[in-house]
N, C-alpha and C positions, 0 to 999 in steps of 0.2 A: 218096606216101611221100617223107619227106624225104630226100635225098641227101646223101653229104658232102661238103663244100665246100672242096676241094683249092686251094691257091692257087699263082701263081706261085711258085717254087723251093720248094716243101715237100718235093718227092720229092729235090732237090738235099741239100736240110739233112737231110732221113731219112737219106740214103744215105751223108753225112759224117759224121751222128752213128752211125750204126749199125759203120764202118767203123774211129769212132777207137777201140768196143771192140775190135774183134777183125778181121781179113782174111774175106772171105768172096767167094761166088760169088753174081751176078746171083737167082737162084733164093733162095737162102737169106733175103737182103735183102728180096724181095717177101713171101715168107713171114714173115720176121719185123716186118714193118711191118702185116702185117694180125691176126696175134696183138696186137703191143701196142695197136693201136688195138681192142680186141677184134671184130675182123671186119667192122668199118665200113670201114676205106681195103685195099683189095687193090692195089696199082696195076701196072696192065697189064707185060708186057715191054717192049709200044711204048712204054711213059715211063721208063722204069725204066733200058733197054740205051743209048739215047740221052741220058740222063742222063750214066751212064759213063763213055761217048762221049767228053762233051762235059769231065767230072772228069779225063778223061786226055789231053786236046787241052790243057788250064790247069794239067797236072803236079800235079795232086793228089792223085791217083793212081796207081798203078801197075798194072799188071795181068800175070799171070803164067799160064802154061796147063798145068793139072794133069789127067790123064787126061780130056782132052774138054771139061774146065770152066775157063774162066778166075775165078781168085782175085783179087780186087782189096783192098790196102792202101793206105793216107793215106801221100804222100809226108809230109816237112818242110814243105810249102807246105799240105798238104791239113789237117796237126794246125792249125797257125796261122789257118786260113778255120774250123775247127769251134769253136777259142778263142776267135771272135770272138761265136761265137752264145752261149758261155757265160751261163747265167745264163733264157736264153731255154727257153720252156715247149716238149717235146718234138714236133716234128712233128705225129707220128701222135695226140697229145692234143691238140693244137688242131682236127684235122678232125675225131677224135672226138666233139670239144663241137659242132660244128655240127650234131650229129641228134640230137634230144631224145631222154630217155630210153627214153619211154614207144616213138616209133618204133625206139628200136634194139632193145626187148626186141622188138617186133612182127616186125622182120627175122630177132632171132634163130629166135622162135616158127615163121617161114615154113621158113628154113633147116633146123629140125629136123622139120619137116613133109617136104618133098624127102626128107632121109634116110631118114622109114617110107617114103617114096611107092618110092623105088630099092629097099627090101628088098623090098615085097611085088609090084614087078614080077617078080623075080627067084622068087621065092618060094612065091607065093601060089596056092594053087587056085582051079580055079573059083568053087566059093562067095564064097572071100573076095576075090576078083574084083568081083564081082559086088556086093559088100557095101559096096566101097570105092568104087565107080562112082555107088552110089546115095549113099551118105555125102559123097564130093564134088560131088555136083548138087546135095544140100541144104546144105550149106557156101556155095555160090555162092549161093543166093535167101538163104540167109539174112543174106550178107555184102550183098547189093544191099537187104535191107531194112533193113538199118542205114542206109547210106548213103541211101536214100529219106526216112528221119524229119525230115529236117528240111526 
């Protein structure tokens, strides 16, 4: 399956652009970067807090600590670095474009699969235990004779 192809400073320019809307916390930014790529780019905290890090080591940020969560806002220096990208196609659309369509519907299709799979662990009785075990054994032969045909 195709991945998407984050490049150098993408998470840097999400985090400026995400930022010169509105102040927000580390959290909020990771989450709102993988809604608008629709669920294609998540990126990690390890990229994401060090990113930060590194926006408030060059003043471009600020950051401020509100019950346990630091808030981060674009200094003056930080609106001027997101002014410069003006004009430039959003971050999380350009890693967007590197997973064809057809594989991003197939991630979504997996993703909402995991979802039944979590409720009828929780859920499910025996029987349909039991129904889902065998429905996933033939899911797998049947996905290995796809990929056999050629």
């Amino acid at each position: 399956m195709h991945a998407p192809s984050v490049r150098r400073g993408d998470v840097r320019a999400a985090l400026l652009s995400l930022l010169a809307e509105e102040p927000k916390n580390g959290y909020q930014m990771i989450r709102d970067i993988a809604g608008r790529s629709r669920g294609i780019w998540r990126p990690s905290p390890g990229s994401v807090y060090p990113a930060l890090q590194q926006l408030e080591d060059e003043e471009l940020v600020t950051a401020e600590e509100y019950g346990g969560s630091r808030t981060y806002r674009l200094t003056d220096k930080g609106r001027a670095e997101h002014q410069r990208r003006a004009g430039q196609s959003a971050p999380w659309d350009e890693v967007a474009r590197t997973v064809p369509e057809d594989r991003h519907e197939l991630r979504l299709l997996w993703g909402q699969l995991g979802e039944a799979f979590l409720h009828l662990t929780r859920s499910a009785n025996d029987r349909q235990v039991a129904e889902a075990k065998e429905l996933l054994r033939s899911t797998r032969r049947s996905m290995f004779k796809i990929l056999a045909e050629d």
